[in-house]
C-alpha positions in Angstrom: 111.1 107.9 112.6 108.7 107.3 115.4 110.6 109.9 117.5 110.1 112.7 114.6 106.3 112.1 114.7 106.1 112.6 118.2 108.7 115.7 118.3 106.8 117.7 115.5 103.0 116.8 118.0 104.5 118.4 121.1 106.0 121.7 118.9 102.7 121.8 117.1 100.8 121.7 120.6 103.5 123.9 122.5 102.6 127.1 120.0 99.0 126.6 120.8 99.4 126.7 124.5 101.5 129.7 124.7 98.3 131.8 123.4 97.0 133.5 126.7 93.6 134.6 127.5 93.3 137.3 129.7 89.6 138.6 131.2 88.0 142.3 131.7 85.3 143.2 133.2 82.9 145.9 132.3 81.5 147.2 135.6 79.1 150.1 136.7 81.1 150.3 139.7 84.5 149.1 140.8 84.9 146.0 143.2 87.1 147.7 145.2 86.9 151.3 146.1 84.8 154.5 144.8 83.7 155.6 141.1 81.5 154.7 138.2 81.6 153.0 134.7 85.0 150.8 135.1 86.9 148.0 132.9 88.5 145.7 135.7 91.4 145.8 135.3 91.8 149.4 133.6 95.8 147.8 132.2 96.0 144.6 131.1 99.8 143.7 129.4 99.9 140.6 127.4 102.0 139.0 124.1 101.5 139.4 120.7 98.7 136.8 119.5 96.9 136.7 123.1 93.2 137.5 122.9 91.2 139.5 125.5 87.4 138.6 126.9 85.8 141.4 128.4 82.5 140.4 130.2 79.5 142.4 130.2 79.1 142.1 134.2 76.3 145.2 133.7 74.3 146.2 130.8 74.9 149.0 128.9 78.5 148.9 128.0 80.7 147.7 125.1 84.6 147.6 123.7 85.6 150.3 121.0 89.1 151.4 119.9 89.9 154.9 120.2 91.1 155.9 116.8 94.5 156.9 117.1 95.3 155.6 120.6 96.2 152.1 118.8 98.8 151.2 116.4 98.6 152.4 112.8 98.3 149.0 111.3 95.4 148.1 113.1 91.6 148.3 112.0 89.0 149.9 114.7 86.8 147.2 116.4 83.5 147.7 118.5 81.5 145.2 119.9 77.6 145.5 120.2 76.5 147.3 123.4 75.8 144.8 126.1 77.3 142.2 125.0 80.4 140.2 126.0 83.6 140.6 123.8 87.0 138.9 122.2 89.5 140.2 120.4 92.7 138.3 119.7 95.8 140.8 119.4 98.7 140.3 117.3 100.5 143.6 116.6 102.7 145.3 119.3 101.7 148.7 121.1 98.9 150.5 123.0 95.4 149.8 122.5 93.1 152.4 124.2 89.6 151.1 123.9 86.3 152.6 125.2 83.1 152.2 126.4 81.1 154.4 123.8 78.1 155.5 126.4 80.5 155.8 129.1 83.8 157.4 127.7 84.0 160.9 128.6 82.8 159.3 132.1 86.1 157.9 131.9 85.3 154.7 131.3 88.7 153.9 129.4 91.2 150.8 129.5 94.3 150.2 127.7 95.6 146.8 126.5 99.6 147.0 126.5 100.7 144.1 123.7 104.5 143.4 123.8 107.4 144.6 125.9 108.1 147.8 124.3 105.1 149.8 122.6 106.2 151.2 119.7 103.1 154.2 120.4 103.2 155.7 123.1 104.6 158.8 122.9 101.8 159.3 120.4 99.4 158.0 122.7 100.4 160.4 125.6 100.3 163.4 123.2 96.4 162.7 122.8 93.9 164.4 124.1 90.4 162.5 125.8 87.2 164.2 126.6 85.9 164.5 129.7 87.3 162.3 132.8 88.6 159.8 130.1 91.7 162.1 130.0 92.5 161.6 133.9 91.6 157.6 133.3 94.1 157.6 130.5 96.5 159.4 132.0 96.6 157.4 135.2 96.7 154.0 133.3 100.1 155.5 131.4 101.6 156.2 134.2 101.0 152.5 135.8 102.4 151.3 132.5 105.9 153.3 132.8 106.4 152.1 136.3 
């Protein structure tokens, strides 16, 4: 009996842990290299029921879902401008997000959940404004290497 109790603690602790947290930056300007209005990284893949943080590393930016560059299933979320963000992902595909101010400056990033997105031929068939469309583009191509 004493063996059950203990078996059923370390299953009920090993879901929890598999969980991942991954974190995104939201930058005026890369680390690394030239440009303006950033999330580092731009591609971040993870599993069903992880949860991104994106950091607010400069004011003046936030986290909004593109409608229609994320699964169907899935409600839009926007966090308040300037401030840091979480959102904890549990259905497979693309997620193109957005920061509003900055988006046809091509400040774009895409959170891959799962192995094989179920969207993204619908994603590529999309069109962005401005340089958001190169920013997209670039990050799909990263993903299909």
């Amino acid at each position: 009996m004493h063996y059950a109790v203990l078996l059923a603690t370390l299953l009920a602790f090993t879901g929890t842990a598999s969980a991942a947290e991954v974190n995104v930056s939201m930058l005026n300007k890369p680390t690394q290299g030239s440009g303006s209005f950033v999330f580092e990284p731009a591609v971040v893949t993870i599993k069903p029921g992880d949860t991104v943080k994106w950091s607010a590393k400069t004011p003046g930016h936030n986290v909004e879902f593109v409608k229609g560059a994320i699964p169907d299933t899935v409600e839009l979320f926007r966090s308040p401008l300037g401030k840091d963000a979480a959102y904890t992902f549990s259905v497979p595909g693309i997620y193109v997000y957005k920061c509003t101010p900055h988006y046809g400056m091509g400040m774009v990033g895409i959170v891959v959940v799962g192995d094989k997105p179920a969207n993204l031929k619908a994603v590529e068939a999309l069109k962005f404004p401005g340089k958001a469309q190169a920013a997209v583009t670039a990050a799909l191509a990263q993903i299909k290497r």
